[in-house]
Backbone as CSV, one residue per row, in Angstrom:
resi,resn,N_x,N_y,N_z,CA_x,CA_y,CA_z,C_x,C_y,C_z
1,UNK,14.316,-2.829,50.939,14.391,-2.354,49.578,15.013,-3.404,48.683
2,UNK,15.775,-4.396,49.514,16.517,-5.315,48.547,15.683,-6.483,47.971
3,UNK,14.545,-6.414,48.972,13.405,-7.555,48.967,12.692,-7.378,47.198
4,UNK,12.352,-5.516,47.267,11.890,-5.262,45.969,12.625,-5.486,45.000
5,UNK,14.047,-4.740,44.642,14.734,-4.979,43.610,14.784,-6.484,42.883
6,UNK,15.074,-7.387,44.343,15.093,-8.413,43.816,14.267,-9.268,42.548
7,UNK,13.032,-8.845,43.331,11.562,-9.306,42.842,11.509,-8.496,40.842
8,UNK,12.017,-7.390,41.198,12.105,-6.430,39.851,12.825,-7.133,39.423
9,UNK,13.968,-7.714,39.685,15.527,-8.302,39.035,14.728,-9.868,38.072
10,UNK,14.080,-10.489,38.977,13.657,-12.009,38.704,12.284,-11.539,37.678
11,UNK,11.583,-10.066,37.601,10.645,-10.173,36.718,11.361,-9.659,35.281
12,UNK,11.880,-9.397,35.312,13.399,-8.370,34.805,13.753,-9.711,33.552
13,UNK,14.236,-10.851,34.469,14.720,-11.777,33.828,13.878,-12.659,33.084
14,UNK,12.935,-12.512,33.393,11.437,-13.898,33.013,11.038,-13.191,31.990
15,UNK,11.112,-11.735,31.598,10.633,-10.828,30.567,11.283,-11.561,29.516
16,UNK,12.480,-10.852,29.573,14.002,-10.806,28.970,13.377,-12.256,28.101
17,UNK,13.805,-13.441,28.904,13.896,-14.496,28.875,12.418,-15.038,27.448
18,UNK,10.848,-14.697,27.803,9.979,-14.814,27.130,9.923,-13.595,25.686
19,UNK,11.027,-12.505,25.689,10.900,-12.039,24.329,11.737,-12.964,23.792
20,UNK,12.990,-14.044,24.029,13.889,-14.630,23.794,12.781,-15.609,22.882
21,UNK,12.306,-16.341,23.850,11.633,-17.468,23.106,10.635,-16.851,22.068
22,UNK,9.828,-15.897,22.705,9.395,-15.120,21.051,9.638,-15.062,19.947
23,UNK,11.067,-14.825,19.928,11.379,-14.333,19.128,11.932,-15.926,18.334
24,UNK,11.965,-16.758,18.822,12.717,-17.700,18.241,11.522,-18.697,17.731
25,UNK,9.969,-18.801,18.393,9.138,-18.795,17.854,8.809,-18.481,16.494
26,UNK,9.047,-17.006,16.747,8.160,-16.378,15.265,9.395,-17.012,14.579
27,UNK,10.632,-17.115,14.094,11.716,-17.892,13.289,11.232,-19.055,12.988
28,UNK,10.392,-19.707,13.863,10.387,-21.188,13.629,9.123,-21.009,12.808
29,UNK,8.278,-20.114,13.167,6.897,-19.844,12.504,7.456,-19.396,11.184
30,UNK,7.695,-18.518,11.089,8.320,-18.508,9.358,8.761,-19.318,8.363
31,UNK,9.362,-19.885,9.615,10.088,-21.011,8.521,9.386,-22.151,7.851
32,UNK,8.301,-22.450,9.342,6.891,-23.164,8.630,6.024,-23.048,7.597
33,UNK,5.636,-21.438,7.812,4.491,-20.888,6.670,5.500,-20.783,5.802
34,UNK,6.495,-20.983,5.147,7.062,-20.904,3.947,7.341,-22.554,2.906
35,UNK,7.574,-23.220,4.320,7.395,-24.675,4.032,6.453,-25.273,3.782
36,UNK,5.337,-24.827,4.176,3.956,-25.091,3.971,3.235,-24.478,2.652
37,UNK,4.190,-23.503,2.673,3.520,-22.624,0.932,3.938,-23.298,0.088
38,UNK,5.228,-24.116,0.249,6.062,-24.677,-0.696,5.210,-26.339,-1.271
39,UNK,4.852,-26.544,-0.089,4.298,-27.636,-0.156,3.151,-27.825,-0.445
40,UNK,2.316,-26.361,-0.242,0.787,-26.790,-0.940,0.637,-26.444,-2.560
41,UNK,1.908,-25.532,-2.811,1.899,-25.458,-4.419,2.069,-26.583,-4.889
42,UNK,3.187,-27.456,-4.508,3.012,-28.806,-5.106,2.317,-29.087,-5.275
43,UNK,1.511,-29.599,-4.012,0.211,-30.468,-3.732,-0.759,-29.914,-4.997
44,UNK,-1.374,-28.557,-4.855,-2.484,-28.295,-5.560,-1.295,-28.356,-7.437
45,UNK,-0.231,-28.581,-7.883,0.192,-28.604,-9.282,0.070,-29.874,-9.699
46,UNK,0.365,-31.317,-8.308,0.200,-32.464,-8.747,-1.575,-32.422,-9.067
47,UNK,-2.238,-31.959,-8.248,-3.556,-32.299,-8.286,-4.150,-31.866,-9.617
48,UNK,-3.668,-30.605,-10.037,-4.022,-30.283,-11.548,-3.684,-31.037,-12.657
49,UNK,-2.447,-31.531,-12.444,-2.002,-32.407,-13.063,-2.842,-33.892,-13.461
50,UNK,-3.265,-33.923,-11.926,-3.959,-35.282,-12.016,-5.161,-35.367,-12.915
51,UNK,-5.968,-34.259,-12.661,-7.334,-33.682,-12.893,-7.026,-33.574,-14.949
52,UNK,-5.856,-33.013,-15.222,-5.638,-32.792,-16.198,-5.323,-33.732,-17.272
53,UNK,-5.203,-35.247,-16.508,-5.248,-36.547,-17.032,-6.625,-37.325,-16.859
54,UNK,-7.472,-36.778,-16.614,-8.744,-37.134,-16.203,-8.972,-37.835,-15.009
55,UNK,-8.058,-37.460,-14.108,-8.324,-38.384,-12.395,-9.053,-37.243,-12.107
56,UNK,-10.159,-37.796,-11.020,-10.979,-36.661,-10.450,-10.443,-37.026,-9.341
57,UNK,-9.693,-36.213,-8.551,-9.302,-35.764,-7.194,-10.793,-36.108,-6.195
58,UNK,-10.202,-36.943,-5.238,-11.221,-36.902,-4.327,-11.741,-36.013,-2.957
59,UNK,-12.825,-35.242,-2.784,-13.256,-34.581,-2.266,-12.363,-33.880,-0.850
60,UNK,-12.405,-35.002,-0.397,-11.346,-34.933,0.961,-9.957,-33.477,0.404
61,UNK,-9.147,-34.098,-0.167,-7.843,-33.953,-0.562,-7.949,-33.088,-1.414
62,UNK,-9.067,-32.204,-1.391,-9.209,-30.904,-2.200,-9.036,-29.786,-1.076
63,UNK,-7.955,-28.846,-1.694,-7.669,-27.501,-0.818,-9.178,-26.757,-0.338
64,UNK,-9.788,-26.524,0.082,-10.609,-25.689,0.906,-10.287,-24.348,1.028
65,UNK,-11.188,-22.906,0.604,-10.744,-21.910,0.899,-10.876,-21.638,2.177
66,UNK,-9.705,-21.071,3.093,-9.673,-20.834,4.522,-9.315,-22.062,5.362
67,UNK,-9.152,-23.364,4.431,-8.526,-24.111,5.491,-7.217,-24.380,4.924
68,UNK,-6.055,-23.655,4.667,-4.645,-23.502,5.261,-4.726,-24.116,3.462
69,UNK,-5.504,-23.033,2.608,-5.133,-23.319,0.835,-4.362,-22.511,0.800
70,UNK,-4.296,-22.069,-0.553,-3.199,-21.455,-1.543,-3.362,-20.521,-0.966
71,UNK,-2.592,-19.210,-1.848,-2.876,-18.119,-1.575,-4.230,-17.587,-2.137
72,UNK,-4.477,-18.141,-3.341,-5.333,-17.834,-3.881,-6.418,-18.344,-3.069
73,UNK,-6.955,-19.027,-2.410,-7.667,-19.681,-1.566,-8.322,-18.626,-0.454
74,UNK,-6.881,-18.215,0.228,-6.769,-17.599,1.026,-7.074,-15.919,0.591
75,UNK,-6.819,-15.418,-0.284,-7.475,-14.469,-1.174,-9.147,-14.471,-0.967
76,UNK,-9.491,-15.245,-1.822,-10.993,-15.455,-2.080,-11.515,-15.225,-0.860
77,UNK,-11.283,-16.001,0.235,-12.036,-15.990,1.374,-11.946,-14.583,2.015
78,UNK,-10.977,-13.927,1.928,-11.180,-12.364,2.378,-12.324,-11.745,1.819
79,UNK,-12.011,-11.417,-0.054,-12.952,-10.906,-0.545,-14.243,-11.611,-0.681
80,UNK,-14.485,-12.839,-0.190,-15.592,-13.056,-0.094,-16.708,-13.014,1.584
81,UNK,-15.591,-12.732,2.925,-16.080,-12.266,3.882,-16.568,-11.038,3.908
82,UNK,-15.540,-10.050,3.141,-15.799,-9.006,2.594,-16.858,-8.310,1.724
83,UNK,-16.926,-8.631,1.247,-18.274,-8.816,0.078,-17.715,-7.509,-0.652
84,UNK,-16.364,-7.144,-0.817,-16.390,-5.595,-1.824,-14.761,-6.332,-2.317
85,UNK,-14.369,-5.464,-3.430,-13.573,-5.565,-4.146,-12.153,-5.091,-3.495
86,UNK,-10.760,-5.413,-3.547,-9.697,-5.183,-2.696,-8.504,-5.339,-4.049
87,UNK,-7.483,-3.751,-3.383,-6.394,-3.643,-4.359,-5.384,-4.905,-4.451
88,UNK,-4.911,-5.456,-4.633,-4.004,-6.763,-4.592,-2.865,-6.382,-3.509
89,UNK,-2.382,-5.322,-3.408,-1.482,-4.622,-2.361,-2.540,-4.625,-1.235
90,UNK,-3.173,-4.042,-1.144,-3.679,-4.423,0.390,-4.483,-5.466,0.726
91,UNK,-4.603,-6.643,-0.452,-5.069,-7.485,-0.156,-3.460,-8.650,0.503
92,UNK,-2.753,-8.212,0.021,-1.411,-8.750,0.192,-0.920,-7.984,1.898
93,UNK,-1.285,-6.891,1.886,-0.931,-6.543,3.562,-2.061,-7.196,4.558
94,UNK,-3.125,-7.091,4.376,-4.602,-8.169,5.118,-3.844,-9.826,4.819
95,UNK,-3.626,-10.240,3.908,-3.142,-12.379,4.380,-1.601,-12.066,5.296
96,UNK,-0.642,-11.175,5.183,0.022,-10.704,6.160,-0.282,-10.473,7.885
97,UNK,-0.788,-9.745,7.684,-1.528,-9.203,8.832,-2.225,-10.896,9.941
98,UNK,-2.717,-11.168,8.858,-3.769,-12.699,9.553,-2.763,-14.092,9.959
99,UNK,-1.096,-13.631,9.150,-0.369,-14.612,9.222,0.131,-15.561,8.286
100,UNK,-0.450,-14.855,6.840,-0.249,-15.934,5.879,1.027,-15.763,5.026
101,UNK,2.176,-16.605,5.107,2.947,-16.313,4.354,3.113,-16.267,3.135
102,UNK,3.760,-14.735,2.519,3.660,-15.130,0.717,5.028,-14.742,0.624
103,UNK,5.712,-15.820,-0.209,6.758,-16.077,-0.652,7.659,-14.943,-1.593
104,UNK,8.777,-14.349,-1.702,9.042,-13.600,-2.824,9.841,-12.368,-2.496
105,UNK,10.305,-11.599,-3.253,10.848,-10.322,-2.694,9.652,-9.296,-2.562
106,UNK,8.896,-9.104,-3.671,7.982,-8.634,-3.564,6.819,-9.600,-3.653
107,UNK,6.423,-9.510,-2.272,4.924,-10.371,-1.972,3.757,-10.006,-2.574
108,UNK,3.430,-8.590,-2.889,2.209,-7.892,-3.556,2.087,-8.573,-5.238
109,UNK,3.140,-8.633,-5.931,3.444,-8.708,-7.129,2.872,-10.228,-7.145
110,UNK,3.629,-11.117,-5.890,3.247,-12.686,-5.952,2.316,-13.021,-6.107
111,UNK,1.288,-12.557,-4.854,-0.263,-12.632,-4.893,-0.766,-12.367,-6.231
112,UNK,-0.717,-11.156,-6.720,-0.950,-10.456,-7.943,-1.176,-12.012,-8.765
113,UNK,0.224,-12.736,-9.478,0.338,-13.702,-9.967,-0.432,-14.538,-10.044
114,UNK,-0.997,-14.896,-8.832,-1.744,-15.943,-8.086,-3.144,-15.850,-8.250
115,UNK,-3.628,-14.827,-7.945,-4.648,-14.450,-7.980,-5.297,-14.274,-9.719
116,UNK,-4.695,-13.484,-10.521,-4.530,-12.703,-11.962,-5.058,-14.089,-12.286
117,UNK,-4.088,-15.424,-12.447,-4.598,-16.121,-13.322,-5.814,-17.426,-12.674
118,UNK,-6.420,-17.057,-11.619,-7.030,-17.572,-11.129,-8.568,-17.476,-12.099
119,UNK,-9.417,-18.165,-11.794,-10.761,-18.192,-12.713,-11.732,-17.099,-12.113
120,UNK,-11.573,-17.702,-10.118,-12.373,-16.876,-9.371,-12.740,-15.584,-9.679
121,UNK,-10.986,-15.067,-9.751,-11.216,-13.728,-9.612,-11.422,-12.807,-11.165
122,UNK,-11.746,-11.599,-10.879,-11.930,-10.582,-12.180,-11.351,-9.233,-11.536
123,UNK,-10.227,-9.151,-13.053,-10.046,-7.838,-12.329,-11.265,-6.587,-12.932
124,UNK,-11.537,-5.670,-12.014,-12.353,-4.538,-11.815,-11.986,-3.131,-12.689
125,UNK,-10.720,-3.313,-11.813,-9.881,-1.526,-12.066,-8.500,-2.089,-12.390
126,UNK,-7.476,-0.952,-12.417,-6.536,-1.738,-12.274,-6.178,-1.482,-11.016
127,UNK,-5.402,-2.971,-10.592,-4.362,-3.389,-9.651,-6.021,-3.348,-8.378
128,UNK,-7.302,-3.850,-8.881,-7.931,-4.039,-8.120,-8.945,-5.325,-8.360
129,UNK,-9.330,-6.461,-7.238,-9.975,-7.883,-8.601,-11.399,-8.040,-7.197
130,UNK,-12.186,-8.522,-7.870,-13.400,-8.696,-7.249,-13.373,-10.312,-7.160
131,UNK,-14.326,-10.999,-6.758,-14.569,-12.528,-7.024,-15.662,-12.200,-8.667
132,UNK,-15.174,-13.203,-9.501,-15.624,-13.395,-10.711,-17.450,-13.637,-10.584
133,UNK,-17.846,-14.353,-9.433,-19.069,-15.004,-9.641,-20.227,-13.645,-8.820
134,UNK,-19.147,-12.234,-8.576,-20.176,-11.209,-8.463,-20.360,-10.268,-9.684
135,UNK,-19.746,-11.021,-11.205,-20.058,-10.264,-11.970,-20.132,-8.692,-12.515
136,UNK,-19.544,-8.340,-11.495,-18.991,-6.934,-11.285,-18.520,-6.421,-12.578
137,UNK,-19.107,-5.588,-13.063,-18.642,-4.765,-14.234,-16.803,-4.995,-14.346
138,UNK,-16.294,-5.271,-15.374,-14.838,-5.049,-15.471,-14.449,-3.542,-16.636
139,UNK,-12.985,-3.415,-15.987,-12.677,-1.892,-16.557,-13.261,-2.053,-17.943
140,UNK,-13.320,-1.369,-19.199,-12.856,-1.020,-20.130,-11.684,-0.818,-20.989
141,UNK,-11.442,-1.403,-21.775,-10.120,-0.975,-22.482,-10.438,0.303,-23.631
142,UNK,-9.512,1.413,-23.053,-9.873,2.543,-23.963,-9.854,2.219,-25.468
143,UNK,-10.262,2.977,-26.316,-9.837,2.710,-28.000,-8.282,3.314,-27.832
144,UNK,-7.955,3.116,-29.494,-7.176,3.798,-29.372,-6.964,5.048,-29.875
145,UNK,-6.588,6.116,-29.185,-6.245,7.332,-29.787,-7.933,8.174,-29.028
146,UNK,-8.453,7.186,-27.851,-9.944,8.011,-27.264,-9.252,7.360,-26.183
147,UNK,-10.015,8.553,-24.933,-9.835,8.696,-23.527,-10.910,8.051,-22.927
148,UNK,-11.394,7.198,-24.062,-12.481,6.545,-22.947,-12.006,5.474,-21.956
149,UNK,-12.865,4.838,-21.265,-12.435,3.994,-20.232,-11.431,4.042,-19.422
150,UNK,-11.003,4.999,-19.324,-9.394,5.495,-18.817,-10.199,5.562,-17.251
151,UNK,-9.294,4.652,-16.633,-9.538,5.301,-14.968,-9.160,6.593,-14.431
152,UNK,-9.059,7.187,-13.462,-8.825,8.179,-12.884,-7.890,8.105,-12.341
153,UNK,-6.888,8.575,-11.556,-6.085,8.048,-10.473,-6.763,8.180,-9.341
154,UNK,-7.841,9.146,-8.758,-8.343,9.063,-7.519,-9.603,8.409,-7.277
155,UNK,-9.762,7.273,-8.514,-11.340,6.723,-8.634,-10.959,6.076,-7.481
156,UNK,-12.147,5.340,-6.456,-12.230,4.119,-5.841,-13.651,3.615,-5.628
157,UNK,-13.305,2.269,-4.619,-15.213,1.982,-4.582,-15.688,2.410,-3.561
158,UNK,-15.069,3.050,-2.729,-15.839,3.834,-1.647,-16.362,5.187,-2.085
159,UNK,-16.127,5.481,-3.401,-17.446,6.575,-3.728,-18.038,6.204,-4.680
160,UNK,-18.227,4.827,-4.429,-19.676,4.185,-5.061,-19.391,4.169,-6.815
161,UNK,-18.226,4.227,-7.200,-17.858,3.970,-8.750,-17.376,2.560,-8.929
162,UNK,-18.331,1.928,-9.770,-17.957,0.756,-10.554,-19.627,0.233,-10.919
């Protein structure tokens, strides 16, 4: 019986031992994707910058959506695997989910930022943005003192409204 325990004791410890490094992993992983966010905002503000003095940035050294861009980058390429329109909050829990770090106390709000003044996107509804180049009807702004264009609170696009 001591033969087993043992064997339990030494798998016991190798567990233990690999949530340890796990865990010190994902720390080191954080600390990356935040360093890396930090660093591609630069990158893509010098590049606007550059662009904005009339240097044309060369092809290479242009962010790519889905290869480790902005957020906004990283945005687009969802809703464009996607092919349907996504609330900014759960578009902010999906680049989570996949690993992408967004910076901030509130991360939803960040994206929001990011995205909002982007060209790509259009917002739809509120607190919901499509890619711009599907032309997707955008809300309405009511008049004033008329209930038109007013969303619903329980509208969405899964019952085929927009």
């Amino acid at each position: 019986m001591s033969d087993g325990s043992s064997r339990q004791e030494t798998l016991i410890a190798w567990r233990d031992e690999l949530v340890s490094q796990i865990a010190q992993l994902r720390e080191q992983q954080a600390a990356l994707l935040e360093e890396m966010s930090r660093k591609e905002v630069q990158l893509r503000n010098i590049e606007l910058l550059l662009e904005s003095e009339g240097f044309l940035v060369p092809e290479q050294r242009v962010l790519r959506p889905g290869r480790d861009g902005s957020l906004s980058d990283r945005a687009f390429v969802i809703l464009k695997e996607t092919g349907r329109p996504w609330h900014y909050r759960q578009l902010a829990d999906k680049l989570r989910e996949i690993g992408v770090h967004i910076p901030g106390n509130d991360r939803a709000a960040n994206l929001l930022s990011h995205i909002g003044r982007d060209e790509r996107f259009q917002r739809v509804k509120r607190g919901t943005y499509a890619l711009a180049e599907w032309k997707t009807r955008a809300i309405s702004k009511p008049r004033s003192g008329s209930g038109e264009g007013k969303e619903s609170p329980g509208s969405d696009y899964s019952e085929g409204k927009l």
